[in-house]
N, C-alpha and C positions, 0 to 999 in steps of 0.2 A: 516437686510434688510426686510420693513415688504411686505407682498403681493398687488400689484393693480391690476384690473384686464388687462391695456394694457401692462403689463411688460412680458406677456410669451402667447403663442401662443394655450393653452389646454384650456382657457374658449373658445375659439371656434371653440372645438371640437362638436357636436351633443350628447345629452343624448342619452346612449346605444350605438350609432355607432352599432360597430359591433357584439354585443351582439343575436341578430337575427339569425344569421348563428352559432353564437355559442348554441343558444338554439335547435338549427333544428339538430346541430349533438348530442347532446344530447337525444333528441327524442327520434333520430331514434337508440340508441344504437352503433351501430359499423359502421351500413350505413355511408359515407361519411369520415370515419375518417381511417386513418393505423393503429395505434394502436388499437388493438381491447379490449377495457376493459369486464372484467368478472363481472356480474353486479350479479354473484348468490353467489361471495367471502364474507367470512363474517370475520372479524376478528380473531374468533377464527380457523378457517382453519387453518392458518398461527402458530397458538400458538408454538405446537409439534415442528416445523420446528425453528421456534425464538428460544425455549430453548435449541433445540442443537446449533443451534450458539453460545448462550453464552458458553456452554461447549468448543465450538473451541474456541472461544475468547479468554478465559480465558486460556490457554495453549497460545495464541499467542503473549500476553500481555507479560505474564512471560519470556517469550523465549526472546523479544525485551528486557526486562529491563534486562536481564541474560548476555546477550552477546552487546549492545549498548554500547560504552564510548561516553560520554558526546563530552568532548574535540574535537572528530570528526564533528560534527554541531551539527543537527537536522533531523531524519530521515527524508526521502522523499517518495522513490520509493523502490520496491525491485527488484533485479537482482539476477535471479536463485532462488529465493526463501528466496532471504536474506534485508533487507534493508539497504539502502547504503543513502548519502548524496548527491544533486543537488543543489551546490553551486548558487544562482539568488540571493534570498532575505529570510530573515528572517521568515516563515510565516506555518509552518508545527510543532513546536514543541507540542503546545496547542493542537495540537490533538493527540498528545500518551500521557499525562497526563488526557487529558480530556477523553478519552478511560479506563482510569481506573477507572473515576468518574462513567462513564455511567456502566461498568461493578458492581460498587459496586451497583448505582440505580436499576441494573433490577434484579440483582442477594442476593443481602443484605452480599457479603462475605466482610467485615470491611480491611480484605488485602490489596485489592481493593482500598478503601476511601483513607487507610495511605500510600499506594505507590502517590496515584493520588496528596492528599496533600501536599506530601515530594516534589513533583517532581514539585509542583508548586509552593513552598516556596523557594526550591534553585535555580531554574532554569527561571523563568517566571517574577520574576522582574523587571528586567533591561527591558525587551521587554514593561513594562507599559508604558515609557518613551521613547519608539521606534520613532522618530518623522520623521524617514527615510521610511515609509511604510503605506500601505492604508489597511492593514491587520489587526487591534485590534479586529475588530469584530471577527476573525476567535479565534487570540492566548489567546485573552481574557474572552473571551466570552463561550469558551470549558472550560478553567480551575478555572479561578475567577468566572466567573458565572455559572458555573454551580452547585459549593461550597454554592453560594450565594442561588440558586433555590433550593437545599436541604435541606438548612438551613429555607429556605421560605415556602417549604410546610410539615418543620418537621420530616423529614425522616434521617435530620442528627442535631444531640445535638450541640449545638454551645453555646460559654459565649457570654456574650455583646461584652468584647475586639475582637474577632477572629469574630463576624457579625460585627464589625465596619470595620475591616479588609477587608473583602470582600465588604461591601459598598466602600471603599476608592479606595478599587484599583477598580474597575468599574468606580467612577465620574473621577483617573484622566488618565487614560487611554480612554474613552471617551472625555475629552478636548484635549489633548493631537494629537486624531485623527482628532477632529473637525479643529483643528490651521492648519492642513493639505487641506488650502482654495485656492481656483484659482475663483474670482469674473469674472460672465458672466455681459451680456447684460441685459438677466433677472433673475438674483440670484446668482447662486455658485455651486459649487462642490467641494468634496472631492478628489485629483486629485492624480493620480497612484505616483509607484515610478519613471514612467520614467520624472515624470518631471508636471510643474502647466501647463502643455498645456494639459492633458493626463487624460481621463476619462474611467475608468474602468468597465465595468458590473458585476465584481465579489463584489465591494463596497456593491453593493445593500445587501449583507447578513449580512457584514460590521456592515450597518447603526444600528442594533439590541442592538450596544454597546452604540451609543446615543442614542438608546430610554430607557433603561435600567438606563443608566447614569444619566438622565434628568430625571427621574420617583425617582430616588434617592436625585432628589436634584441637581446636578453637574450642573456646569457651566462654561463655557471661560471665564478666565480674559484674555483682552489684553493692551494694552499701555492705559495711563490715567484712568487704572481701570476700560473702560468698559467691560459691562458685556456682553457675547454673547451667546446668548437663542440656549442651543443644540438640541433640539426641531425644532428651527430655520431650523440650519444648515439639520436638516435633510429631512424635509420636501424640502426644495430646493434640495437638490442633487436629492433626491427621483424625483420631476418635472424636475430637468434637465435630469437626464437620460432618465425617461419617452418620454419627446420630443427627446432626440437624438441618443440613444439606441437602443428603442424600436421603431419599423416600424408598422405603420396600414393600409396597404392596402388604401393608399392615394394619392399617386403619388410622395412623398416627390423625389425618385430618380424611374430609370426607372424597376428597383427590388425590389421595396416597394411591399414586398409580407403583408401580414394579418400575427403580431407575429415574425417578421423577426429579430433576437437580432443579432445586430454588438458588438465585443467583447466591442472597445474603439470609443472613439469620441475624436476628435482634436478640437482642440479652437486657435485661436490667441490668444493670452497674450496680444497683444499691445491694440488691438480694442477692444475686451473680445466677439470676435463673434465665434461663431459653424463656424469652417470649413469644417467637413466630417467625415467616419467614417472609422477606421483601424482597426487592429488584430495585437496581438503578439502573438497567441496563436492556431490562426483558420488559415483555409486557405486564404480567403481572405475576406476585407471589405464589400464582398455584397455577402458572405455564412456566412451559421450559424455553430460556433463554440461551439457543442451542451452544454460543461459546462457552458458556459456564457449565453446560452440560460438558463439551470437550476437553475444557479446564480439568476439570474433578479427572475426567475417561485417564486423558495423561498423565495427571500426577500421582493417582495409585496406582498404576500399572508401572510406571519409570521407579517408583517406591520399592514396589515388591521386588524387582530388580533389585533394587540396592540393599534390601534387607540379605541376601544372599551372600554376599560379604560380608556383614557382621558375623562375629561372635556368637555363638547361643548367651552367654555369660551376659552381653550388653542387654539382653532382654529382662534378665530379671528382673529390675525395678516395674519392669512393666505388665507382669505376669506373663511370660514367658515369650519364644520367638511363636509359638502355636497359635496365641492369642492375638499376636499384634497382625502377623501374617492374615488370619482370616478376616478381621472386620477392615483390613483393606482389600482383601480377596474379595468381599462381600460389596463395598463400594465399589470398584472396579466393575466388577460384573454384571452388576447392576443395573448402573451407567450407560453400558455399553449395550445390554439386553435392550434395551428404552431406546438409543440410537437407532438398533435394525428394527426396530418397530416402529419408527416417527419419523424415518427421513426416505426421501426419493429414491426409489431403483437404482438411481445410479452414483448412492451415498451425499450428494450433497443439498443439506440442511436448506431450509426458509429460516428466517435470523431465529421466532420465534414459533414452537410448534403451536402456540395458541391467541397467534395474533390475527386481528377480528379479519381482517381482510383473507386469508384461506378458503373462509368459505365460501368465497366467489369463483373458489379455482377448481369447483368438484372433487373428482378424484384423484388429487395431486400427487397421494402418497402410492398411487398405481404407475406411475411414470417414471421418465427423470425433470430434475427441477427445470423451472422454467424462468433465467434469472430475467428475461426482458418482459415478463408479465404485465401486470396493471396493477396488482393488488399489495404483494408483499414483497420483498426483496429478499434475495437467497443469503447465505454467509459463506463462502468460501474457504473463509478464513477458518471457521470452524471447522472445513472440512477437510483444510490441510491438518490441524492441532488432531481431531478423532483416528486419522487417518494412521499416523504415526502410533498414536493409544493402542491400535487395535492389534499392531504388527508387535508392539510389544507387548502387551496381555497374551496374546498368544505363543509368542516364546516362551514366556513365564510359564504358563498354561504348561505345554508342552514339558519344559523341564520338570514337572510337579512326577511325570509318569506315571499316575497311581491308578485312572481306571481308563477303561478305552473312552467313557464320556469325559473325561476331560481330554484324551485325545482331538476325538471331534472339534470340541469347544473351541480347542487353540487351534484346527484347521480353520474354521470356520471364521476366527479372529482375522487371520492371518490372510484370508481371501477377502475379507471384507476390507481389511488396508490396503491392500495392493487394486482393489476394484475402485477404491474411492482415491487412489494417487492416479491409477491410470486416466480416469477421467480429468481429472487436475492437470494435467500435463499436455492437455490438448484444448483446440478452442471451443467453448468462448472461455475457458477459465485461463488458460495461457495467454500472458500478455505478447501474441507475435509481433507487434506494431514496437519498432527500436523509439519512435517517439515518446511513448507511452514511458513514464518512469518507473512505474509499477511492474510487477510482473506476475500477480495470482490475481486475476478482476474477480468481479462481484464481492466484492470484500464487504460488510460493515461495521460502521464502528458504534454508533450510539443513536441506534432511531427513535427513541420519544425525542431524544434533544434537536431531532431531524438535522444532525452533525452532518451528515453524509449528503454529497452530490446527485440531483437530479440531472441527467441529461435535457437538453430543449427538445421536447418532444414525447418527455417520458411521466411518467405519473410517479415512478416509486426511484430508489436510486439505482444505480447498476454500473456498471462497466470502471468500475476504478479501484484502486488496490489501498493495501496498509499498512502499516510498517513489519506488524507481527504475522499477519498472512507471509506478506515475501519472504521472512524470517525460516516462517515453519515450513512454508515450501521447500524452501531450501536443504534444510535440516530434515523434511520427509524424502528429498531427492538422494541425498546425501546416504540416509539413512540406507536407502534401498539398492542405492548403488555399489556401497561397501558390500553389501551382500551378494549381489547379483556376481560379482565378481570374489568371492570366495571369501572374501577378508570379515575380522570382528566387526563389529558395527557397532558404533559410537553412543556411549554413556557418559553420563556426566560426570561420573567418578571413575572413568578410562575410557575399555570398550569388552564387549562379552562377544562370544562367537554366537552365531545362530546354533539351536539342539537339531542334532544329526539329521531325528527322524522328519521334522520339518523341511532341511535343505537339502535333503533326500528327492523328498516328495516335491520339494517346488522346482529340482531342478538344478541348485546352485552350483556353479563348474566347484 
């Protein structure tokens, strides 16, 4: 389906909108914002702190692969310090394989590589062809691609056969998600496991696998041999969420806050119209269920990255690179403005910013979190996945170069990532304890289904990790470490250097 402009409701949005308010909290540093970003962190701060993670890591790793059977699923969650299996769906494996890759990335031990290889050679296949799930970006994308990104910037020896391999499995794991279609009014989506009425905000990190896929070549065949541009598909899903996901402080409903992410959005199937917005994961449809908020933060920001490679030419179908660029400039930004205004001083989130127990905790949003509370339990995991958003929005930012407030903007990003890893990287969010299998605690995964571990002794859950928290830690470690030490820094379709004026200013040798 290609783009016109009366088919979707974002060409008449206003250039900037709400960009204004996002430059003025920027400005002014901490003024006006919860989160209070550390605008004096420089990357290498953090170094010391990053390589003893890897040292836990790498005991945590081994411990999982030592005592894990297969047979039992896919780790999930841990209870008491062990990880155990959360029967839903298919969608946590790729990150304890791809946990090995990123250990062998930051660390060079080859252990490392051939654990992560083995375990995606025997295990990860059949999940290519997974056509029951809106997850490939996650199980894919940790272990084929990350193989493939290694192999891309030379840091792992590959024949032609074993790089075809990893091309392969990327384009049809990428089709394969894309055929997972629910056609709107104005385009499509990639639609959850619950069903083609059911639009997801965790997709949004998803979609990395089609742009990867697509940048390889890969494409949908469906009946009659057409061909279907994943490219396409993604750029749409990307606009539909934007319109019904993401909230701008518009009136849409009478809680249209500025950055407001609803986990899911409902469609009729019959009409193909937007009905409203749900949760399976949050408290309710009009709070914010802070992973889904993190979900969305990363996947437009990693996006607009990857638009930067394209062509201008690949845009036209879509009305142009101008148009596609801003309404995920606009999500992105959004997003993340609602972050430094709903979570703790010292960036890490409560699961949800409007779950009822908060308001026993007063001023919370004047502090830092408090994950041994009484009342709500923090997510961590959310604040590894934002953490990383933020560092990338603001490179992006940064490269745009156009006025000193978006200067700001991308400092401001960029201090609020490095404020919300440094706290991560130390206790209680750091798992020091080698017992512990985990290694990012306060994690959660699904509290109405009260999935997650209470301690004897505690009212809410706390002190235990999850498979995609250690993942993203890893990957925010990883991330900051390439940097800190001069080198590109790792994208899903290679790796891009940090902008000058940035690694200037923070510092980077």
């Amino acid at each position: 389906m290609l783009w016109n402009k009366q088919m979707h409701p974002l060409h008449l949005l206003p250039p900037g909108g709400y960009f204004a308010p996002c430059a003025a909290v920027a400005a002014g540093g901490s003024e006006g914002t919860t989160l209070v970003p550390d605008d004096r962190l420089k990357p290498a701060d953090l170094l010391p702190a990053i390589l003893r993670l890897w040292k836990l890591s790498a005991h945590k790793i081994r411990s999982l692969e030592d005592t894990w059977i297969h047979e039992a699923g896919a780790p999930v969650v841990t209870v008491s310090g062990r990880y155990v299996c959360r029967e839903w769906t298919e969608w946590t494996q790729g990150f304890r394989f791809g946990s090995m890759l990123l250990q062998f990335d930051a660390t060079g031990d080859a252990a490392f590589l051939e654990m992560g290889r083995r375990g995606t050679l025997q295990h990860m296949v059949p999940l290519l062809t997974h056509a029951g799930v809106h997850d490939h970006g996650f199980h894919t994308m940790s272990t084929w691609g990350n193989l493939w990104r290694l192999v891309e910037e030379g840091r792992l020896s590959a024949s032609a056969w074993e790089r075809s391999l990893y091309d392969t499995a990327i384009r049809v794991s990428g089709a394969t998600q894309a055929r997972r279609w629910t056609r709107t009014k104005d385009g499509g989506f990639i639609h959850s496991f619950n069903g083609p009425h059911s639009l997801f905000a965790d997709t949004m990190r998803s979609l990395r696998l089609l742009a990867l896929a697509h940048r390889l070549g890969g494409v949908l065949l469906e009946e009659g041999d057409r061909r279907v541009s994943l490219l396409e598909r993604l750029v749409l899903h990307a606009q539909t969420t934007a319109a019904t996901i993401v909230f701008y402080g518009e009136g849409r409903d009478v809680y249209d806050t500025l950055g407001r992410v609803a986990h899911e959005a409902l469609f009729n199937v019959t009409d193909r119209s937007y009905r409203c917005p749900s949760t399976q994961q949050g408290y309710s449809p009009f709070t914010v269920w802070t992973r889904g908020l993190a979900w969305v933060m990363l996947g437009y920001s990693e996006l607009l990255q990857f638009l930067d490679v394209l062509d201008d030419e690949e845009f036209a179908p879509f009305g142009g690179r101008d148009r596609v660029e801003r309404f995920m400039r606009k999500a992105a930004q959004a997003s993340a403005f609602y972050y430094l205004r709903n979570t703790p001083t010292d960036g890490v989130p409560y699961w949800d910013t409007g779950a009822p127990g908060l308001a026993n905790l007063g001023n919370y949003l004047e502090r830092p979190a408090d994950p041994y509370n009484d009342w709500e339990p923090v997510d961590a995991s959310a604040a590894a996945i934002a953490a990383q958003a933020f560092l990338r929005l603001g490179w992006w930012l940064c490269n745009r170069g156009a006025t000193e407030e978006w200067e700001l903007t991308a400092r401001t990003c960029v201090a609020a990532g490095l404020t919300i890893a440094r706290r991560l990287l130390d206790a209680p969010y750091l798992a020091e304890d080698e017992d512990h299998q985990g290694l990012l605690l306060h994690c959660i995964y699904h509290r109405p289904r009260g999935w997650d571990y209470t301690p004897p002794g505690r009212r809410v859950p706390c002190g235990e990790a999850c498979m995609w928290g250690d993942y993203h830690m890893r990957e925010l470690a990883l991330l900051i470490q390439r940097w800190a030490e001069g080198m590109p820094v790792p994208c899903f379709f290679g790796s891009v250097s940090v902008p000058n004026s940035i690694a200037e200013e923070a510092g980077a040798e």
